[in-house]
FIVOVO-602515 format. One line per 8 residues: number of its first residue (from 1); their letters; for each residue z, y, x of N, C-alpha, C. Coordinates in steps of 0.1 Angstrom, whole numbers, plus 2048, in hexadecimal, padded with zeros to 3 digits. Atoms other than C-alpha are relative to their C-alpha. Layout:
NUM = a = Z:Y:X:Z:Y:X:Z:Y:X ~ ...
# end
This chain:
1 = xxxxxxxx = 805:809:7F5:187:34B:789:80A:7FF:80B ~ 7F5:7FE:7F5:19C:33F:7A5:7FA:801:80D ~ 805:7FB:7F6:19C:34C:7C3:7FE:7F2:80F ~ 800:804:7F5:192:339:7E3:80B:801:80D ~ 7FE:7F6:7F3:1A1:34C:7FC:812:7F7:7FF ~ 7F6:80B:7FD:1BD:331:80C:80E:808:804 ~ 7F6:7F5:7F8:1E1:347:816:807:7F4:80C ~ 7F5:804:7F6:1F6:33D:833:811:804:7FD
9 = xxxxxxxx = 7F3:7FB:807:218:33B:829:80E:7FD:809 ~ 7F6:802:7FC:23C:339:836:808:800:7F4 ~ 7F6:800:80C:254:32C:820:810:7FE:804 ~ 7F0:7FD:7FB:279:336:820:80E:7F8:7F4 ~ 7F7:803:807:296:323:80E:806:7F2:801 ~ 7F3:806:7F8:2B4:30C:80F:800:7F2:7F7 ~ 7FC:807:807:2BD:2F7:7EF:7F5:7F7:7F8 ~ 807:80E:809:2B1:2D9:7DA:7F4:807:7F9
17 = xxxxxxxx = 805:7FC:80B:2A3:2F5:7C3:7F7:807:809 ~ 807:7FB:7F9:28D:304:7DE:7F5:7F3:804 ~ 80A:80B:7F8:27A:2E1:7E8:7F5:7FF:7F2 ~ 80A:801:80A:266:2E0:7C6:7F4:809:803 ~ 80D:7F6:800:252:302:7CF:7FE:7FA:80C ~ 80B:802:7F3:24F:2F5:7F2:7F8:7F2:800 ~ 808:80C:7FE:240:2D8:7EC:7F4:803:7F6 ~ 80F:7F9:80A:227:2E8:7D2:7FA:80A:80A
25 = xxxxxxxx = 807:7FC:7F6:220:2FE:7EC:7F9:7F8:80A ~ 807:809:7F8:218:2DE:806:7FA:7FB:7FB ~ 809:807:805:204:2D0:7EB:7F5:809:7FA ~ 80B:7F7:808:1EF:2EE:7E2:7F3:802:80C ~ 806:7FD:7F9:1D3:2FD:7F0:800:806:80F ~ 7F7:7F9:7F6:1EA:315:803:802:7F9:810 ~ 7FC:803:7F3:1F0:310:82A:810:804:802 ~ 7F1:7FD:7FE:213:308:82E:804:802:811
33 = xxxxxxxx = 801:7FF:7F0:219:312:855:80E:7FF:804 ~ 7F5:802:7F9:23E:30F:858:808:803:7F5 ~ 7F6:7FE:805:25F:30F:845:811:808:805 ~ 7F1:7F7:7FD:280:325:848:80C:7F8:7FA ~ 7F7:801:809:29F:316:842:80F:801:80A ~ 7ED:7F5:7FC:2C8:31D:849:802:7F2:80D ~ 7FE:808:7F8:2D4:306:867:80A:7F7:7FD ~ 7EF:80D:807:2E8:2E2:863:80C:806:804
41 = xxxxxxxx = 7EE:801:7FA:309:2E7:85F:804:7F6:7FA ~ 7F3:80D:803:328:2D0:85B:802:802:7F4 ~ 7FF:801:80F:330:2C4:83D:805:7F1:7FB ~ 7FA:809:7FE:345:2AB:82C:80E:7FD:809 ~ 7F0:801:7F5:369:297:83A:7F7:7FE:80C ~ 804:7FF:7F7:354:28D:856:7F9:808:809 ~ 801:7F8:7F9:347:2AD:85F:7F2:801:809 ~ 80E:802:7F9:327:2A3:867:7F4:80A:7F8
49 = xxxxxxxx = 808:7F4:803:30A:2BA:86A:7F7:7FB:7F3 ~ 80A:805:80C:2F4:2B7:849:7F3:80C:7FD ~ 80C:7F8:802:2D1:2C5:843:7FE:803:7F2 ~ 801:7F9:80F:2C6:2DC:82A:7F9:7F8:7F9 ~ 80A:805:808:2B1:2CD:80E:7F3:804:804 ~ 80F:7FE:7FE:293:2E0:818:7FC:7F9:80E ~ 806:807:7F5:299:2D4:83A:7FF:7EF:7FF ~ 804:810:7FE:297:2B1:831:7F4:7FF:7F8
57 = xxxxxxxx = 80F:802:806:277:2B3:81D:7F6:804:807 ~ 808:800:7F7:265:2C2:839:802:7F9:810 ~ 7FC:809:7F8:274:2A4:851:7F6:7F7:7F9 ~ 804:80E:807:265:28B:837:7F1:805:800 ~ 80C:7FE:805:244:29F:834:7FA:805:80F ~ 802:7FC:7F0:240:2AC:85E:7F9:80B:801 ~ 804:7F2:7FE:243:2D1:856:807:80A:806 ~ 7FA:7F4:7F6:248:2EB:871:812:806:7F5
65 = xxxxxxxx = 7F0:7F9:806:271:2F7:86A:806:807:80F ~ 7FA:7F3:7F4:280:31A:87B:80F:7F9:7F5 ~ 7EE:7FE:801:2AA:319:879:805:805:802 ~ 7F6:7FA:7FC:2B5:338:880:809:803:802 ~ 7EA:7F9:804:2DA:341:888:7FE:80D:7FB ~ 800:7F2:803:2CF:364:882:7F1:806:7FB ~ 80F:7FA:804:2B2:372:86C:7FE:80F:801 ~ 801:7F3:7FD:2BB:393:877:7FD:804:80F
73 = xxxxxxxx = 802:804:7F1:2AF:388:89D:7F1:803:802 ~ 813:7FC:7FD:290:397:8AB:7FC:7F4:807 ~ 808:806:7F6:289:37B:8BF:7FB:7F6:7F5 ~ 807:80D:809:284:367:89B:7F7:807:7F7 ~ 80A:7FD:807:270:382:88E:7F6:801:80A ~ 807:806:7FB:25C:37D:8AA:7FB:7F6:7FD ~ 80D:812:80A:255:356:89E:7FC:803:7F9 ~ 803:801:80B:250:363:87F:7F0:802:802
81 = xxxxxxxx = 810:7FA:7FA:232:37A:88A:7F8:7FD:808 ~ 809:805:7F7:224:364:8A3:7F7:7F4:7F5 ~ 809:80E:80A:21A:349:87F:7F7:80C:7FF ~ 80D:7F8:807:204:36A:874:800:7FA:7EE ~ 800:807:813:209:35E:84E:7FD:80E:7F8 ~ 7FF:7F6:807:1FE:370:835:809:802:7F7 ~ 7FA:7FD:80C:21B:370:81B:80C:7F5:809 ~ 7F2:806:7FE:241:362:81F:803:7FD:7F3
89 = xxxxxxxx = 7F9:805:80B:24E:34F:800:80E:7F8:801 ~ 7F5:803:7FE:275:34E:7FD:805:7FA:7F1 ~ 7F6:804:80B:288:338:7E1:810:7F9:803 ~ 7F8:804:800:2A9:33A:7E4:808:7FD:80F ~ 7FC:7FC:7F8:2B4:346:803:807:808:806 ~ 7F4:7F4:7FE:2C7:361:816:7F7:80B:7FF ~ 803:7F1:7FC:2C3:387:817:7FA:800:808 ~ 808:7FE:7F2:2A6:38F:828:7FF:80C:805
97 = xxxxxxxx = 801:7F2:7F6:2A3:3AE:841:7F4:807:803 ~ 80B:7F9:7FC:289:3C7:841:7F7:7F5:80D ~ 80A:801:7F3:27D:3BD:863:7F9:7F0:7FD ~ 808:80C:807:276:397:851:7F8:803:7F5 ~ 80A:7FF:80A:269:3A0:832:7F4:806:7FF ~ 80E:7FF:800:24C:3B8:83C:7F8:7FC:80B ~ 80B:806:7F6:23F:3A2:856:7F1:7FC:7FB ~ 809:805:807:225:392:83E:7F8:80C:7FC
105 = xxxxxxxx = 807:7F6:800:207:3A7:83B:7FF:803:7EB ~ 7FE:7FE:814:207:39E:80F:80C:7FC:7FC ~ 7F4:7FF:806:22C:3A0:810:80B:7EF:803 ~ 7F3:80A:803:24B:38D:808:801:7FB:7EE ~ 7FA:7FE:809:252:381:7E9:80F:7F1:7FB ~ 7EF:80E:806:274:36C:7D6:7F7:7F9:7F5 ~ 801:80A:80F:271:350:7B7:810:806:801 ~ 7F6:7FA:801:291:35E:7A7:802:7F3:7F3
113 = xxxxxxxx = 7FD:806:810:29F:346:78B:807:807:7F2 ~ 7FE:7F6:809:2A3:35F:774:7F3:80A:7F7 ~ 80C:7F5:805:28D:379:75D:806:80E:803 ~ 800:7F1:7F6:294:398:773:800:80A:7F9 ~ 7F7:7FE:7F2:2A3:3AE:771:80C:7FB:7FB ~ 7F9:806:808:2BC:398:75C:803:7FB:80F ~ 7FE:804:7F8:2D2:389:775:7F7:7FB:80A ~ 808:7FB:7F8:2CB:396:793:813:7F8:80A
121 = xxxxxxxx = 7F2:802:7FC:2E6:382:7AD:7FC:7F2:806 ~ 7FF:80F:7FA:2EE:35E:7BD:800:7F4:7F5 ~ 7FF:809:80C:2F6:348:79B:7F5:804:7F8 ~ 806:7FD:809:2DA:355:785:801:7F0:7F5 ~ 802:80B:805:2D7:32E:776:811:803:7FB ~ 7EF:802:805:303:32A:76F:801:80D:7F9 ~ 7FA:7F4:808:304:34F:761:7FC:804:7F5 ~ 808:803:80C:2E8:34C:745:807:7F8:7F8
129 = xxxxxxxx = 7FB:80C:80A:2F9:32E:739:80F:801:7FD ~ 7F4:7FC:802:319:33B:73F:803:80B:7F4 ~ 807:7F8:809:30A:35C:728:7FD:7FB:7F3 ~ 801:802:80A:302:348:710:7EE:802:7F6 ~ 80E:7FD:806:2DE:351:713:7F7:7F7:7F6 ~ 811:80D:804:2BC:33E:702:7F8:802:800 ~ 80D:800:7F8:2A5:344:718:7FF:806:80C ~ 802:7FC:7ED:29E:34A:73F:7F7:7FC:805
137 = xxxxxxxx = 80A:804:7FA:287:345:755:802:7FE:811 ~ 7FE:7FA:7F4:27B:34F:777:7F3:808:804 ~ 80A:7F4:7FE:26B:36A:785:7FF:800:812 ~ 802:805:7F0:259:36F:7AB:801:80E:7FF ~ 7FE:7ED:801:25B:396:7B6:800:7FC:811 ~ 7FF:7FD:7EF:257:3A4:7DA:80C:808:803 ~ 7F9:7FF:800:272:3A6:7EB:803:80E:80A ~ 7FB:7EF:7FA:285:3CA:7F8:80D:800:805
145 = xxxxxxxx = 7F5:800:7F7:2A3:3D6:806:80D:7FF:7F8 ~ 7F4:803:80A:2B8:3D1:7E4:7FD:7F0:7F7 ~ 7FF:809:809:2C2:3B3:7D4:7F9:7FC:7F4 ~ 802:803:807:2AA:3A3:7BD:7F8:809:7F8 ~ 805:7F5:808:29A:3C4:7B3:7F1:806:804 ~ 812:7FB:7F9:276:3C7:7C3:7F7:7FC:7F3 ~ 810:802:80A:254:3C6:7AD:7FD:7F5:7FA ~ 803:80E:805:250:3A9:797:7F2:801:800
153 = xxxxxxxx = 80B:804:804:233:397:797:7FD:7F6:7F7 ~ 7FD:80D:808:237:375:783:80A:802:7FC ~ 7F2:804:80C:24D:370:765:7F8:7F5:7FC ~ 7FF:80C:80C:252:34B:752:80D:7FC:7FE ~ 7F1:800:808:26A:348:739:801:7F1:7FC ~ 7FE:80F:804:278:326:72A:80C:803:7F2 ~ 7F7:805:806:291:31D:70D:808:7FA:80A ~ 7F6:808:7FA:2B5:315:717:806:7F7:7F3
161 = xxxxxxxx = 7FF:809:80C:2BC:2F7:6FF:80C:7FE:7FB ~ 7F2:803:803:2DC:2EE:6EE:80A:7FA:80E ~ 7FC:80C:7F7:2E2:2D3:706:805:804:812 ~ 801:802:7EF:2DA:2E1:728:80E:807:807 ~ 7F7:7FD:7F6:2F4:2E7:742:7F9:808:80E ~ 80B:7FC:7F4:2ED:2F5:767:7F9:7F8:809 ~ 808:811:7FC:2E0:2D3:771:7F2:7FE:7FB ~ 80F:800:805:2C5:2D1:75B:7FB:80E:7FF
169 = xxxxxxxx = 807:7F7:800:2BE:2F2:758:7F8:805:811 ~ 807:806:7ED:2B9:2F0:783:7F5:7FC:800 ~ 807:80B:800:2A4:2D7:77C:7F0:805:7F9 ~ 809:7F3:807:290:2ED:762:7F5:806:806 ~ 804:7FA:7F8:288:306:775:7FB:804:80B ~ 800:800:7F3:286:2FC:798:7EF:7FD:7FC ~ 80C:800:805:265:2EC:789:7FD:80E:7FD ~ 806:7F6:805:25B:30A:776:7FC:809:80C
177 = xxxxxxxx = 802:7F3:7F5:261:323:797:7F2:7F8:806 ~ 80B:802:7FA:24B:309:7A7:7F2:805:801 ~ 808:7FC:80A:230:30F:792:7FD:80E:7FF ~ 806:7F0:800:233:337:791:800:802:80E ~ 7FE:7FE:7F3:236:334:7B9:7F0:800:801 ~ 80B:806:7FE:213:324:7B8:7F4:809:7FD ~ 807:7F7:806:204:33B:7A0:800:812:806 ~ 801:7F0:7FA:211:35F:7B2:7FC:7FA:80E
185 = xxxxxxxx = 808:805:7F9:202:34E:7D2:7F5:803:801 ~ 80D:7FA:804:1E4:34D:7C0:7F9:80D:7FC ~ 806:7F4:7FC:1E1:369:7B5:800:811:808 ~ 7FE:7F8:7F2:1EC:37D:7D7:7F3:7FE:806 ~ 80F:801:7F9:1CE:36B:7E3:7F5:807:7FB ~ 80F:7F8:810:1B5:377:7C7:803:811:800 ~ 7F9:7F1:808:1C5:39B:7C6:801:804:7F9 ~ 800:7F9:80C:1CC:39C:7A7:80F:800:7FE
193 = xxxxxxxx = 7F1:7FF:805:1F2:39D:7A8:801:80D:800 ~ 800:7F2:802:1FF:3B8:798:80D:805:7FE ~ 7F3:7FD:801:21F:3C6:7A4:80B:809:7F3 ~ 7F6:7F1:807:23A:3D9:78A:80B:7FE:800 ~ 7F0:7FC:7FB:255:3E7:793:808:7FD:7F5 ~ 7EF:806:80E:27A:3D9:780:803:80F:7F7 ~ 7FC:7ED:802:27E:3FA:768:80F:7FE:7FE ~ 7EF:800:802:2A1:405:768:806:806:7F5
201 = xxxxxxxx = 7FB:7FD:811:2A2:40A:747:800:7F1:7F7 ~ 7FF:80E:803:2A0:3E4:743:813:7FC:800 ~ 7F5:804:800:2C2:3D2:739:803:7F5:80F ~ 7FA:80C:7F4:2D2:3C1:75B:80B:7FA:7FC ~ 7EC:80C:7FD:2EF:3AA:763:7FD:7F7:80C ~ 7FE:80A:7F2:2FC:396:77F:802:7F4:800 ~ 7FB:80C:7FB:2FF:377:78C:809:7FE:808 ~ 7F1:802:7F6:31C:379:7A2:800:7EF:806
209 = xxxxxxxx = 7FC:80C:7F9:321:35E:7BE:80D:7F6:7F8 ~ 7F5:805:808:339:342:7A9:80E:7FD:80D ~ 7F4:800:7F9:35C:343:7B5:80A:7F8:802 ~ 7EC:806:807:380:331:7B0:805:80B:7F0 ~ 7F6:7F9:80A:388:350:79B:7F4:7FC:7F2 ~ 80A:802:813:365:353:77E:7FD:7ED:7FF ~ 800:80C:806:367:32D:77F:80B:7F9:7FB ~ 7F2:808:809:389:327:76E:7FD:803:7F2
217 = xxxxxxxx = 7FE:801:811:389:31F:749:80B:810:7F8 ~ 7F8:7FB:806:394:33C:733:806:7FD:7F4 ~ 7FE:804:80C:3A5:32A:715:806:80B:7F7 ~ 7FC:7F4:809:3AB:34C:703:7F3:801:7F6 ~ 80D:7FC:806:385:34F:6FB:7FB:7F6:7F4 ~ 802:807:80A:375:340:6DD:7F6:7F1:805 ~ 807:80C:7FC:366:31C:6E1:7F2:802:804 ~ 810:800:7FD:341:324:6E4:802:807:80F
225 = xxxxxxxx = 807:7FD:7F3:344:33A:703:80C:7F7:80A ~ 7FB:80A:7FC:35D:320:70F:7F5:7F5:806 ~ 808:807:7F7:344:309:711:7F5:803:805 ~ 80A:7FB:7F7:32A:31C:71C:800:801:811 ~ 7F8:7FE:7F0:342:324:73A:7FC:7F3:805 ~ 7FC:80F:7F9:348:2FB:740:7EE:7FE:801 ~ 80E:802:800:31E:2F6:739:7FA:807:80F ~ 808:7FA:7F2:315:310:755:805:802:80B
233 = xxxxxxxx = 7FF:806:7F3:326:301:76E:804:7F5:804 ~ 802:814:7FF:320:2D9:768:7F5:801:806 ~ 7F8:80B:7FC:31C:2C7:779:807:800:80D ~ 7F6:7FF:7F4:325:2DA:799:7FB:812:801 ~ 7F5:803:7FA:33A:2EC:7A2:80A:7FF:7F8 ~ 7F5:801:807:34C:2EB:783:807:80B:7FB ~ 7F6:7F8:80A:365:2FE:76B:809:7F8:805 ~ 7F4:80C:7FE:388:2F5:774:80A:808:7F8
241 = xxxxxxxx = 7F9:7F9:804:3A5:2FC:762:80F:7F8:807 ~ 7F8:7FF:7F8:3CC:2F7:769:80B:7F5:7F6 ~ 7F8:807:806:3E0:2D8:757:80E:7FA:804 ~ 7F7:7FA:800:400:2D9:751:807:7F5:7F8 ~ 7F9:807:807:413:2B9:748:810:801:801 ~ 7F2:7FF:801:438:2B1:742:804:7FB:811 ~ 7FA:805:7F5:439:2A1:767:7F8:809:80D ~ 808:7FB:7F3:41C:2B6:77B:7FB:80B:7FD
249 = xxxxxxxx = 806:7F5:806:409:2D2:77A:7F1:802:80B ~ 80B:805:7FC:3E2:2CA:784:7F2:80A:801 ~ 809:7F8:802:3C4:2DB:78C:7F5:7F2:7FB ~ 808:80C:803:3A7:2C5:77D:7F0:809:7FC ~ 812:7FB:802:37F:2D0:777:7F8:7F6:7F6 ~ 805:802:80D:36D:2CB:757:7ED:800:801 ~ 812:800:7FF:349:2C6:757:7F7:7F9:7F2 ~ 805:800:809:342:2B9:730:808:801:7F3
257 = xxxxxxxx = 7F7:7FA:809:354:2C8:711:7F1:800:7F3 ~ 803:7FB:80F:347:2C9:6E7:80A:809:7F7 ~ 7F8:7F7:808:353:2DF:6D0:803:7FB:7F1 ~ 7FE:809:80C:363:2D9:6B2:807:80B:7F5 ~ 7F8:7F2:80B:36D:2FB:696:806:7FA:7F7 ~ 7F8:804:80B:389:2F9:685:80B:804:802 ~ 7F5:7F8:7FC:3A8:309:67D:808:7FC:800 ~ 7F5:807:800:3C9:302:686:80B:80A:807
265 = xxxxxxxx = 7F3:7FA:7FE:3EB:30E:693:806:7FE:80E ~ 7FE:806:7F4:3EA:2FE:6B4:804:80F:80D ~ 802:7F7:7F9:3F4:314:6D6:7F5:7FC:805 ~ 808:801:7F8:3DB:31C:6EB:7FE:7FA:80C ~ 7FC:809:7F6:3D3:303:706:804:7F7:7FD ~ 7FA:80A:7FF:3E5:2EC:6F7:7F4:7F1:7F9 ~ 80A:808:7FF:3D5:2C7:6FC:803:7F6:7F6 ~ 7FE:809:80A:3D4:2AC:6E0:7F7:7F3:802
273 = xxxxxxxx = 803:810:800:3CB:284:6E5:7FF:7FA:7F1 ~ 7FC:805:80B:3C4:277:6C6:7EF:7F3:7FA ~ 80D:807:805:3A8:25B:6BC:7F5:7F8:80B ~ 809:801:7F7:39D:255:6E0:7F5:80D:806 ~ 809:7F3:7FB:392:27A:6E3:80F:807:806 ~ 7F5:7F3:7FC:3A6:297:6F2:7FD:80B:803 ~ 807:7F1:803:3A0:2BC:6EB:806:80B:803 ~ 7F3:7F3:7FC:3AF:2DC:6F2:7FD:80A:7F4
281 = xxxxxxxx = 7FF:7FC:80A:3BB:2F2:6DB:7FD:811:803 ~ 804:7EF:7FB:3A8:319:6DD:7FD:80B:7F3 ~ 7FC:7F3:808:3A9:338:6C4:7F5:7FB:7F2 ~ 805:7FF:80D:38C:32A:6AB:7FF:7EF:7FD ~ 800:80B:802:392:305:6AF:801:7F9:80E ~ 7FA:80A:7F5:390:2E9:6CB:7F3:7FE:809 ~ 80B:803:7F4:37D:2E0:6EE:801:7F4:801 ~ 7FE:813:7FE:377:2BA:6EC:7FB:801:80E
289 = xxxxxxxx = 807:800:7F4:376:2B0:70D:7F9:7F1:803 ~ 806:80D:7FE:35E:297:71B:7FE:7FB:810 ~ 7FE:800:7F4:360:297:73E:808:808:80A ~ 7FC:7FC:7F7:379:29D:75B:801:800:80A ~ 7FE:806:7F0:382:29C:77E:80F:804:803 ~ 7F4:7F8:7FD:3A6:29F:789:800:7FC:80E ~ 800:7FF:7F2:3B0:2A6:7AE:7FB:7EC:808 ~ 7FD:80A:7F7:3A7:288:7C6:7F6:7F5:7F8
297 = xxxxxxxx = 80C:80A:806:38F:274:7A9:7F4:800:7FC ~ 80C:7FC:806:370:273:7A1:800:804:7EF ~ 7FE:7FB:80E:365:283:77D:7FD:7F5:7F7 ~ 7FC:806:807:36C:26C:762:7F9:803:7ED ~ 7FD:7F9:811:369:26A:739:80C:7FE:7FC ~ 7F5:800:805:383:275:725:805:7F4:7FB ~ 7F8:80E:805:387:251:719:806:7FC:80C ~ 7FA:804:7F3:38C:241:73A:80E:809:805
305 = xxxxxxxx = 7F3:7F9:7FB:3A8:25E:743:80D:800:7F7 ~ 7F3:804:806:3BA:257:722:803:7EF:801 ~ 800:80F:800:3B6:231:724:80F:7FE:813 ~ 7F7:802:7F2:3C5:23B:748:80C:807:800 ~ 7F5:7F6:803:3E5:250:73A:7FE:80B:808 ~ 7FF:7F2:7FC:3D5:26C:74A:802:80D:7FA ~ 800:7F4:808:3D3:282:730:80C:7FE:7F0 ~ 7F1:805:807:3F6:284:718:7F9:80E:7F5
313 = xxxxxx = 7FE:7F7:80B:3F7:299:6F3:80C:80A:809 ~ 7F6:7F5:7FC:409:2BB:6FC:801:803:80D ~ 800:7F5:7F5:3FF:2C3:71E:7F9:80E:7FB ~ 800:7F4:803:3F6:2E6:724:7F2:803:80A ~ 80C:7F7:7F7:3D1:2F4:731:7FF:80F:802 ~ 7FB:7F1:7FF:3D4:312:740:7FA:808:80E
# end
């Protein structure tokens, strides 16, 4: 039976993939009393201030928004504790600080895109797919003074499909978190949630913030985790690697690649034009490429870049 009993909520978080739970939250039973999100900054050549995604969904819907410069500022855990809420729900936000997270009388807890304690980090979505996994989810847990490692409450898993990239799999899950946001809500209100602790005899791994350095192409490695790499970081911010013709030598970013086994004699890196396709040549066969971007253009298909002599037999990816 569901419970009656309405929560007061504060919700905390920044990106695209945070406005799904908060808007299942403004459409639930739940009392949404105010939202948390990071403050406009500049952005872009023009340098103009730009609002987060959460903050523009609670502009278009006329929901209370805090913008702290500092969430380690007593005078904003003050605001906090002047709503009285009973619970704080964070997706996808910063480190929070003791003195925020046990303000709420039934806690804090995260939506994590991940199955916990399985990448535990800032990429969980690009590092599954980078992994090579098939299957992830997201998990909600109360949050503590270590990274990603408090009391789960909610697990939902999903298939990761042949097909998907970090785009669609975003897309996936941002839904699905919704939906387990809704449900550990409910049952916080009901008291039947039932915390347990991550055991540490469970397999972990990281998500690591994506860099310049883990997002360059390793063409040493065998085609599959090749494109796993290019898959779990399409459509942004991308795999880039380092081309290498007879007149320049280019950085360019890759965002759709097929695979193709087959053996041959080819060096490694080395690129081949042939048929209206163009592939690179790696230790168990070839990376057909299907989309680029090189400095200064937008991303392209490999037709259009050979049609446009951008891509020559015998350069060098590297």
């Amino acid at each position: 039976m569901t419970s009656e009993k309405v929560l007061r909520v504060v919700f905390m978080g920044t990106p695209e993939f945070a406005v799904a739970s908060l808007e299942t939250i403004r459409t639930s039973k739940h009392q949404l009393i105010a939202v948390v999100t990071v403050p406009d900054r500049p952005a872009g050549r023009g340098r103009k201030l730009q609002m987060s995604a959460v903050k523009c969904h609670c502009i278009e819907h006329n929901i209370p928004v805090l913008q702290p410069e500092n969430i380690n500022d007593n005078a904003f855990a003050k605001q906090l504790h002047a709503l009285r809420a009973d619970v704080f729900v964070v997706v996808a936000f910063k480190l929070l600080p003791k003195l925020i997270f046990d303000i709420p009388k039934l806690g804090t807890f995260n939506c994590h895109a991940s199955l916990l304690p399985k990448y535990r980090g800032a990429a969980p979505i690009n590092w599954a797919l980078i992994n090579g996994e098939t299957t992830t989810g997201v998990t909600t847990f109360f949050i503590n003074e270590r990274v990603d490692t408090g009391a789960i409450l909610e697990q939902s898993a999903i298939n990761i499909g042949q097909d998907d990239d970090a785009g669609s799999l975003h897309d996936k899950l941002k839904n699905l978190g919704s939906a387990l946001v809704i449900s550990t809500l409910d049952h916080i209100a009901d008291g039947t949630v039932q915390p347990s602790p991550q055991s540490s005899n469970s397999i972990t791994s990281k998500a690591p913030k994506l860099t310049p350095e883990n997002r360059r192409v390793n063409w040493s490695l065998g085609a599959q985790h090749i494109r796993n790499h290019i898959k779990g970081l399409s459509p942004y911010p991308c795999a880039w690697t380092t081309l290498t013709t007879k007149e320049l030598k280019e950085t360019i970013k890759i965002s759709d690649v097929e695979i193709e086994f087959k053996e041959h004699h080819n060096p490694i890196g080395l690129l081949l034009c042939e048929k209206k396709r163009a592939k690179v040549a790696v230790v168990d066969g070839y990376i057909v490429l299907k989309k680029l971007q090189f400095q200064g253009k937008k991303m392209m298909t490999t037709l259009e870049l050979i049609n446009g002599s951008c891509l020559d037999s015998g350069s060098i990816f590297s």
